[in-house]
C-alpha positions as CSV (number, residue, x, y, z in Angstrom):
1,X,66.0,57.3,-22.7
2,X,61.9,57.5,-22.8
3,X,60.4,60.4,-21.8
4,X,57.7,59.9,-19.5
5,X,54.8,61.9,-19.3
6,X,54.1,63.7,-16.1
7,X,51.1,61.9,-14.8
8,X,53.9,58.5,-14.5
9,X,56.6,60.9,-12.6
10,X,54.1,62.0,-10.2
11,X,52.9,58.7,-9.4
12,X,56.1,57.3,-8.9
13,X,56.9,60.1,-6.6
14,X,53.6,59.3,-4.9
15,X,54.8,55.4,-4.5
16,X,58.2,56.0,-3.1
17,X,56.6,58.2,-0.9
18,X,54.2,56.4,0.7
19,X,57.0,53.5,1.0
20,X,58.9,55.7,3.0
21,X,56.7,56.8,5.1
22,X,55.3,52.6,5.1
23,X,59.2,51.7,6.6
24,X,59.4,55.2,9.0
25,X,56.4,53.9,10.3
26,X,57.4,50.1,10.4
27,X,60.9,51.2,11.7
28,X,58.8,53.2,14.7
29,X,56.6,49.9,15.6
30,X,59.5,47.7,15.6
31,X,61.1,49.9,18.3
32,X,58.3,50.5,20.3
33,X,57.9,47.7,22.8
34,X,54.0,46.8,22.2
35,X,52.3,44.9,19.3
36,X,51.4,46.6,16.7
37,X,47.4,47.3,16.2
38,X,45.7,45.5,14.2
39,X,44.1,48.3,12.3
40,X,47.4,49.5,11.3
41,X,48.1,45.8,9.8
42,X,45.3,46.2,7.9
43,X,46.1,49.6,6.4
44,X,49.4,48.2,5.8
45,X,47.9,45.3,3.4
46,X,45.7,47.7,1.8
47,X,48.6,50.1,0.8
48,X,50.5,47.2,-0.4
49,X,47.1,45.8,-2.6
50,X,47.2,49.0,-4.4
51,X,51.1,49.4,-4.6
């Protein structure tokens, strides 16, 4: 077992975080009957560019 230093935990924690929120939010859109704005689209592909 490596022990990772703390700056590669907390990003991690950052990464799975914002994915869950990412699929809340997808999970919400896919229930709702309109389409989903394009804005959020694009925030979606940016969050994914850095991931």
């Amino acid at each position: 077992m490596k022990k990772y230093p703390k700056s590669s935990i907390l990003s991690t924690v950052v990464v799975s975080a914002l994915w869950s929120t990412c699929w809340l939010s997808l999970i919400a859109y896919s229930f709702q009957p309109k389409k989903p704005n394009i804005k959020m689209t694009r925030l979606y592909k940016q969050a994914l560019m850095q991931i």
